[in-house]
C-alpha positions, 0 to 999 in steps of 0.5 A: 482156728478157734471153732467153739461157737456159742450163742448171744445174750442181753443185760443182767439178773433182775428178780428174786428166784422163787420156789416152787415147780410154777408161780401161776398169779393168774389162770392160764390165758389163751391167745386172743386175736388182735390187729397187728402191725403189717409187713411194710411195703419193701419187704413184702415186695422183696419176699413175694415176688420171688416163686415159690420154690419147689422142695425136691425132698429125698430121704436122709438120715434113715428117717428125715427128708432133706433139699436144697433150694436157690434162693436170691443172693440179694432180694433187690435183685430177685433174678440174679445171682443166688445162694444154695439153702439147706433144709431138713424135716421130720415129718409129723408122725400123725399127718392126718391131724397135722397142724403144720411145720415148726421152724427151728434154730439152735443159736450161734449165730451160725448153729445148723438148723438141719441138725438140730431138726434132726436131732428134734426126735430126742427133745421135743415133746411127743405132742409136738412130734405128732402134729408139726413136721419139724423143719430147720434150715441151714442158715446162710453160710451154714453147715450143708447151705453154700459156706461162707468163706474167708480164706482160700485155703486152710493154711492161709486160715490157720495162719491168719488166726493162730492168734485167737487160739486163746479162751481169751488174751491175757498177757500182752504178747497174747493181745498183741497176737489176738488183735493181729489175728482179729484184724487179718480175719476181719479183712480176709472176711470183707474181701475173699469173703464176699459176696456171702459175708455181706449177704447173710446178715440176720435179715437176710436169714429171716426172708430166706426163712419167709419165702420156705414158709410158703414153700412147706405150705404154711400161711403163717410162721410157727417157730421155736428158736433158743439163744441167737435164734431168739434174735433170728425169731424177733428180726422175722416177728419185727419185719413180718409181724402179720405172717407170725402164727406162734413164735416162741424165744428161749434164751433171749438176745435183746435185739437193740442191745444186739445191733447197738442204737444211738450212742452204744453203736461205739461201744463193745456189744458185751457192754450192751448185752453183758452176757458176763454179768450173768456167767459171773451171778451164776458161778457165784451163786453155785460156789455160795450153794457149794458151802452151803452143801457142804463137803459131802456133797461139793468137795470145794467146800472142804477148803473153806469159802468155795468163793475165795477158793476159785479166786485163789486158783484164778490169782495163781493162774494169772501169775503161773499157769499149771504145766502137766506131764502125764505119761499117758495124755502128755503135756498141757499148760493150763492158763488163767484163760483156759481155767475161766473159759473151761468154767464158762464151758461148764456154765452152759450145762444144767451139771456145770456145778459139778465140772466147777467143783471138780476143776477148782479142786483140782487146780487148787492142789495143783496151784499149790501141791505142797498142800495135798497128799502125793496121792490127791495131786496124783488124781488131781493131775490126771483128772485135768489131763483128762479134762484137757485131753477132751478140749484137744479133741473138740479143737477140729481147726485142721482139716478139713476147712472148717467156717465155724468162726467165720459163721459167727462173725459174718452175722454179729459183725454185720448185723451189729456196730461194734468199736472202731479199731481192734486196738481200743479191745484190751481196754475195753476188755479190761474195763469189763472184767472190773464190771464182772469178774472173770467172764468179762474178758471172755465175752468182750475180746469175742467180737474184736475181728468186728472192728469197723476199720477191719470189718468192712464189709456190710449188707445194705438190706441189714435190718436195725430196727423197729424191734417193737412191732405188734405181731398176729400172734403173741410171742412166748419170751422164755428167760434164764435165771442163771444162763451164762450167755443169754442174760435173764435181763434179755428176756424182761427187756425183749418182752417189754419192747413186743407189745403183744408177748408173754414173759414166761422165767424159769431158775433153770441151769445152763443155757436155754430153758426148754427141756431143762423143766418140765414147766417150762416145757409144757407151757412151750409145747401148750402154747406151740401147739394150741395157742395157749399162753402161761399165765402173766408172772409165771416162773418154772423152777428148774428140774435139776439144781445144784448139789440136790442129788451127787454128781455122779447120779446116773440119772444126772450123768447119763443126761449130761453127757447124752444131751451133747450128741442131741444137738450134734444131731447123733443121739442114741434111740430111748434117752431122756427128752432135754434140750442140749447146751449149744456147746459141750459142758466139759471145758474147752482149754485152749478154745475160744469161747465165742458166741 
């Protein structure tokens, strides 16, 4: 079964990208205290009334403590059945002028929050480091947490989801198998799944996250949350908008977009949140920078406009897919879908460029090797192999059970409205592309198995809305030019309903801001740390951008490829601080690329 968990997004790009490392209009603001909305009789009542619970930390991981703590399986009924949490911390490294606990979440939805707390040693900022002790907590259905699962057994799981083992379905028998796939998964999900998979919507995750507030001894929330965690960061703003000490968003998911109101609860989420629009603008503009750089530096441009070059591979994909014999890796077919959601894999690093360049190169031969010498389809078939050979290692869909998907669904379909029946999705999905090309498909066939008529399952304490409460604290909305999951539009559009936030635009790559530059990184840290806001009309440049410096850079590669064990919570002492994408930039042929 597919496991390649991504994180959400909002609507498309808006604005000119500026130069310069910041646009500062105005002297940097610091928060000023102002009347809040309150926390509504019902969910203070949920929340308040259960004890505080008791930590029992032990150490783990050689510098890290951990726990577990029964929480209310449903906060109507404090005293009755209960899920087991997970929660890991780093402790401050100068506790005599501690602050207090920064609250952490990497996305998904299902991302583990112990693991990227763990790994907060390795990207984080040192000032944040010594004054907060660095808390994540493992969703519900999480990681370490109690597991969400739908299935009882592995085979019964392989089988009901062999159809999905797709980036996305292209030919109709591929449809025919995904939707099939999507229809068993959606039910296996409201049956054997319950209770966890109509307990654990985003609401419930924000009352879990309340109740361990109390229980780390802070007064109010300090959270810094990226990609889907931005939606879990606005459902807690929203829902105890007093409770907020500083609360920042990077990557951000319109939440109205996300649950779907009024007439869009009939529509596809990826027509409302249009995370294609931006995968779509960002390989454009790469693909546009790569003829300007020429082919010294982007190999792609020497085959003349690098735009048609990845639609001529993409139109030879659809036709044939690329079948490679090498005598060491073995046998890959190489797909239209498998091209595309490698390119959206590569999308989500700050280096994507590099892997766009290389993979189109290659396939540009390979689609067509009586254009190359036997010497390049030579290097060209192995460079792909290799690629493919790395996707076949992630894949992980065997032993042992693994919930990555189930996870992911059991909060979008949950928490949002999603079409009727699976069998409206290939139009649907079709009608996307056209929207934007290539990427729309991607997105939109990632939420089939929420299909309402399969996806029966609710939680009756889901959260909808209000989104635009006023909070005790400002909320720091950090925005993406160039993301390929959270759309730069989520952003504008999520700081515009909170009335009392700040837009804080970076033209960074990849997916998420922080640690991609050191503007948008200081102003983060400032504001976490003392309250201080960046000031109105503030954009970041990135620190890396596409083609300045070759891709082999040591500098640029050893980030790159370290950055993916920070969130796998495995990094090695004394690397450069940089957040990490949620997934692996390399591309995942043959994967699902979800959420």
């Amino acid at each position: 079964m597919p496991r390649a968990i991504r994180s959400l997004t909002a609507t498309g790009i808006a604005g000119i990208v500026l130069a310069g490392s910041a646009v500062t209009p105005a002297a940097a603001a610091t928060a000023q205290p102002a009347a809040s909305d309150r926390t509504s009789a019902v969910e203070a009542r949920r929340v308040d009334r259960v004890p505080v619970p008791k930590l029992d930390w032990y150490a783990c991981y050689g510098y890290a403590e951990c726990a577990t703590v029964r929480l209310p399986l449903d906060y109507d009924n404090p005293k009755g059945a209960s899920t087991q949490i997970a929660v890991l911390r780093v402790k401050a490294r100068d506790q005599k002028h501690k602050i207090g606990s920064l609250f952490l979440n990497p996305g998904g939805p299902g991302g583990s929050g112990t693991s990227i707390a763990l790994a907060a040693p390795y990207f984080l900022g040192d000032t944040l480091l010594d004054r907060f002790d660095i808390v994540g907590v493992d969703p519900r259905g999480v990681a370490a947490s109690d597991n969400v699962r739908c299935f009882r057994s592995v085979k019964d799981q392989t089988k009901a989801g062999a159809g999905l083992n797709v980036a996305f379905p292209w030919t109709k028998a591929e449809e025919k198998a995904y939707i099939a796939s999507s229809k068993a998964v959606g039910k296996a999900c409201s049956t054997t799944g319950k209770p966890l998979t109509g307990a654990a919507s985003t609401a419930e995750v924000a009352r879990d996250m309340d109740v361990l507030r109390r229980a780390v001894g802070d007064k109010k929330l300090t959270y810094l949350g990226f990609s889907y965690g931005t939606a879990l960061g606005q459902y807690y703003a929203n829902m105890f908008p007093d409770r907020v000490r500083a609360l920042v968003i990077d990557g951000v998911l319109n939440p109205n977009a996300w649950v779907g109101q009024g007439k869009a609860r009939d529509q596809l989420q990826e027509s409302r949140l249009r995370s294609a629009d931006g995968a779509y603008r960002a390989l454009h503009e790469i693909l546009v920078r790569c003829a300007k750089a020429g082919a010294d530096k982007c190999e792609l441009a020497s085959s003349g406009d690098p735009v048609a070059a990845y639609e001529t591979v993409a139109k030879r994909l659809r036709k044939k897919p690329v079948v490679i014999d090498d005598p060491d890796q073995g046998t890959f077919t190489i797909s239209y879908a498998d091209f595309v959601g490698a390119s959206l894999s590569a999308l989500y690093s700050p280096f994507g460029w590099a892997d766009i360049d290389g993979l189109t190169s290659e396939l540009l031969v390979l689609t067509d090797p009586a254009s190359a010498s036997a010497a390049r389809r030579s290097q060209a078939q192995t460079a792909v192999a290799e690629r493919a050979t790395q996707a076949r290692k992630q894949r992980g869909y065997d032993f042992p059970y693994d919930n990555g998907l189930e996870t992911f669904l059991t909060v979008d379909c949950t928490d949002a409205y999603h079409p009727k029946s699976a069998d409206a999705w290939p139009a649907l999905a079709a009608k996307e592309d056209k929207r934007a090309p290539y990427f729309g498909r991607t997105w939109a066939w990632a939420t089939s198995p929420c299909a309402r008529n399969t996806w029966t399952v609710r939680d009756e304490d889901a959260y909808a809305g209000p989104f635009n409460r006023r909070t005790s604290a400002p909320v720091l909305v950090v925005g993406n030019y160039w993301d390929p999951a959270t759309n730069y539009q989520g952003a504008v559009s999520s700081a515009a309903l909170l009335p009392n936030s700040r837009l804080l635009s970076s033209d960074s790559w990849g997916h998420t801001a922080y640690g991609t530059s050191a503007c948008v990184t200081g102003a983060v840290d400032a504001y976490l740390l003392n309250g201080t806001l960046p000031a109105k009309g503030t954009v970041c440049t990135g620190d890396d951008q596409p083609f300045v410096a070759a891709p082999d850079t040591p500098d640029a590669r050893a980030t790159a490829s370290k950055s993916d064990l920070a969130r796998a919570g495995a990094p090695g002492r004394g690397e450069p601080k940089r957040l990490p994408p949620v997934v692996a930039p390399l591309p995942a042929v043959g994967t699902l690329t979800v959420r």
